[in-house]
Structures are given as C-alpha cells and as structure tokens.
C-alpha positions, -999 to +999 in steps of 0.1 A: -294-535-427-260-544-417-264-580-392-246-574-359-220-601-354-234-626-328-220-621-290-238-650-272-222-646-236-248-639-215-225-617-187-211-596-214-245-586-231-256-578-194-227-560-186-233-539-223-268-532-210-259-519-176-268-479-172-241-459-164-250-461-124-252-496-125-216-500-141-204-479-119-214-502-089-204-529-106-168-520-110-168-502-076-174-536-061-144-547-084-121-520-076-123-521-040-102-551-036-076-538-056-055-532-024-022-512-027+000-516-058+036-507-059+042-475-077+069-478-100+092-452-126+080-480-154+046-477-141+045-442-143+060-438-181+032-462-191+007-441-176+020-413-199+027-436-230-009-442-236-016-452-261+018-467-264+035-474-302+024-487-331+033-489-368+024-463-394+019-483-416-013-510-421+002-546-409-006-580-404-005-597-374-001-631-369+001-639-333+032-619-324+045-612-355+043-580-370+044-578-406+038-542-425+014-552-455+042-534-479+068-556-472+050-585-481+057-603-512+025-603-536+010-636-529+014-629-496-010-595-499-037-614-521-038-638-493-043-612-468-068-595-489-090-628-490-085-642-463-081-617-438-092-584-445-132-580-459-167-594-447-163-623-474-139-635-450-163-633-421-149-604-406-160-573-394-144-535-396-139-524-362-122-489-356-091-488-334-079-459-321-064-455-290-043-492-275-061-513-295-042-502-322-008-511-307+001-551-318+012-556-287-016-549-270-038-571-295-010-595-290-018-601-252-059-597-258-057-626-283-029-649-265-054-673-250-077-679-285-067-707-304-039-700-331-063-692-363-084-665-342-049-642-331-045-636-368-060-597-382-052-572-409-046-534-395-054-515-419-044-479-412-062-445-424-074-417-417-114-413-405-126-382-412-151-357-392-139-375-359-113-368-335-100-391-308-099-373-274-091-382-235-120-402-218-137-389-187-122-415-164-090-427-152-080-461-160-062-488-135-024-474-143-037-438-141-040-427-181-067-411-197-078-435-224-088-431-257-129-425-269-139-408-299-161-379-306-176-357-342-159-330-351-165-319-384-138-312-409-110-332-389-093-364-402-075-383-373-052-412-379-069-447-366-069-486-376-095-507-390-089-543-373-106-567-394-119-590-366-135-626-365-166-628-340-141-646-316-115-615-320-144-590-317-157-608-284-123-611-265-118-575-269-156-565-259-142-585-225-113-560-219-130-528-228-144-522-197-158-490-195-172-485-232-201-492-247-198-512-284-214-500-313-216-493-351-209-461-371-227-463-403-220-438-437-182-434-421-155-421-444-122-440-438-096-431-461-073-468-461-037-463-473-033-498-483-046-498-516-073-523-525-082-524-492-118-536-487-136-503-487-164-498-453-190-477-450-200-489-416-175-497-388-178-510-351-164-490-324-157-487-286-172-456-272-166-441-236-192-447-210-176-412-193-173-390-225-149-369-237-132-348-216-135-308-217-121-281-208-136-249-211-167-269-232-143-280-255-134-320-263-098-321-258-077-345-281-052-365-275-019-353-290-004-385-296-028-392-321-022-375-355-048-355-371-055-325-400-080-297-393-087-304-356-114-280-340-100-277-305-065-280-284-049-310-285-026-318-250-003-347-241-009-374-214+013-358-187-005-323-195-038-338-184-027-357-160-014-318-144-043-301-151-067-328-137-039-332-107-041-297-098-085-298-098-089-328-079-061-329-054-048-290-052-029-267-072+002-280-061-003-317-079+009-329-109+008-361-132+031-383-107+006-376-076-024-386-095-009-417-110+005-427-075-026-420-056-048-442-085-018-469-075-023-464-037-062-468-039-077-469-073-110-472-058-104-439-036-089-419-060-118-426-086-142-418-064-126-381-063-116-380-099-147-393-118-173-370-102-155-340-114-144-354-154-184-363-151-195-329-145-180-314-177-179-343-201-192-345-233-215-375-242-208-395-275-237-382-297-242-392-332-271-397-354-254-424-371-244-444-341-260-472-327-252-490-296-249-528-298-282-544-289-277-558-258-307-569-247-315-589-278-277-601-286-281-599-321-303-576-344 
C-alpha cells in the first residue's frame, strides 16, 4: 500500500473533508466580500488563456528559472534524476494538468517556501484513458478550470510534478475547490527518458465535475490529446454557450467574465446551480480521495 504523504494542518484536512454543501458555505462566506473588481481587456484575455503557457518539453524549475531537461548538460540530468525526480528522493508524482502545469504559476505558489522547497522536475507525458475537461464552476477571473475525467482510449498531454510534502501542501492551499487524491495502476507515458516510471500518481479533482453538454464531458481544447471520445471547445466557446444559458441568448464570454468581476458571489450563485445540474462526477474505481479525517493512511 502506497503511504499518503503527511498533511498535518489541521484547517486544510478540514477543509478536504467538507461535503460539497459545506464548501459551498464556506466559500460563499468568502466570496461575499469580494466587493467590485475592475474589469479589465488583460483581465479578460486571462480568463480565456486558461490554462495559460507552458513548455512542451519536461523542465526543471528552480525557483524562476526554467530549464528544459534536454538542454541540460549530463551531470546536470543525473542530478535531477536523483535528486529531484523519484520517491528515493522523497517526492511524490502528482499529475498536473491544467495551471499547475504552467512554471509560472508554480513559480508564484512556491515564492514564499524556503529556497530548497521551490525546486521540482516537470516531467511531461502523455496519461492515457483520461481526458482533461472544463470544471463545473467558474473560477475568481471567470475561466472554467481544468479537472480530469476517464475516457477510455484517449491520451491527453499532462505533467508529473515531482513534489516534496512542503510543495505538495502549498498547492493543496490554492486548489480550492478540488478534492486531493491518488490514481493508482495509471499509465503515464514520460518523454524524458529514464524518467522514474509511476504507477500511482496524486491528483486534484473537481468538487463540481466535468462539465456536459448534451451528457457528454467536454474537453478543453487547449490541452492536446489522441483518440478523444467527445468535442473538445475553447475557453471563449464555453464561456458563450454558458453566457447565453445563464444570462440570455444575447450574452457571450465578455458579459460572464465581467459579471463574475462585478459580483463573483452573485454571479456564482446563477452560474453554479445550472453547471451542477448536468455535471459529471469524478468516478473511478481506482481513485481514492485523500484521507482527510485521519491525515495520513
């Protein structure tokens, strides 16, 4: 039995146990203060950036320095290897595949850890029987994150982050509305070769679900994948089509992301009721949610 690594912060483990109800009061309360934000033409392209860029290629990140794993000299890779990329290490194999994968997003989750802990291998791959669709649920600047759901017979591009207990923790704290968990008898194909092979990995999953349309999962388009099952659309797209449902067939992608800007906590409240009502649930029979209750397992 693989150990869980060791989250000992008493709010977070209660916040990872909460029922979906209870979350949703919790960040309610949270919300409501928000006040009005300034809508901005930056603000907007962010919304429809998600989940903003990121290298091809498997990289190393040393606080915010970007270095692709290929261009390093070979002392260099055996140093990575060892050091940064493999449970030997102390690490743990967590899937990226939405933000998490961008360096400067992991750039800005890690800036306040001491200078060891903002140090990872990316290893990029493809995962396969998964696909990475929209959430069921808005975020603060108006995107549709990223969750994962099975599909059989698809491989979609994602990361494996090779992250201390530290690194695993301070991004547990920013990903507020998933659940943490482990996928265990995962295929991950790495493209680094002699990467440290997995067959388990820890993952974020969406409290919401994946978003459908029609029944069907919808993926993001901005992730790469082979043999997908079901349509893939672009942030603005679903940002139209969920526009034109919530707020009248006249919206689009600019009124939704305004409106969340205006009054997240309003908009939400309009928005999350309807994604709710056709989302799909994560379900896997190799998935298990991080034991919350107990901390460790």
């Amino acid at each position: 039995m693989t150990a869980w690594p060791l989250i000992g912060e008493a709010e977070l483990l209660a916040r990872l146990a909460m029922s979906d109800e209870d979350f949703i009061a919790l960040i309610s309360g949270w919300t409501r203060g928000l006040g009005r934000r300034a809508f901005t033409e930056e603000i907007y392209a962010r919304a429809l950036g998600y989940p903003w860029p990121r290298p091809a290629r498997s990289y190393l990140l040393d606080g915010e320095v970007v270095a692709p794993l290929d261009e390093l000299d070979a002392a260099a890779r055996t140093r990575v290897a060892t050091e940064l990329a493999g449970a030997a290490g102390g690490r743990h194999p967590l899937l990226a595949f939405g933000s998490n994968g961008s360096p400067e997003t992991l750039a800005l989750k890690f800036a306040h850890l001491r200078e060891p802990e903002r140090r990872l291998a990316v290893i990029a791959g493809d995962l396969h029987d998964f696909d990475v669709g929209a959430a069921a649920g808005p975020t603060l600047y108006g995107s549709l994150p990223a969750t994962i759901f099975p599909s059989t017979g698809t491989a979609v591009r994602t990361s494996v982050l090779w992250v201390t207990t530290v690194q695993l923790v301070a991004l547990t704290w920013t990903e507020l509305s998933y659940r943490l968990g482990r996928l265990d008898g995962v295929r991950f194909s790495a493209d680094e070769p002699g990467a440290p092979p997995v067959d388990h990995v820890y993952a974020f999953v969406s409290r919401w679900g994946a978003h459908c349309v029609d029944g069907d999962a919808v993926a993001l388009q901005a992730i790469p994948a082979t043999g997908r099952a079901g349509p893939a659309l672009t942030q603005e797209q679903l940002l139209d089509q969920i526009a034109a449902t919530a707020f009248g067939p006249s919206a689009r992608a600019r009124d939704l992301v305004q409106r969340v800007m205006d009054d997240f906590s309003a908009a939400a409240a309009t928005i999350l009721p309807i994604l709710r009502a056709t989302a799909r649930p994560f379900a896997c029979e190799r998935w298990t949610p991080y034991p919350a209750a107990q901390g460790a397992a």
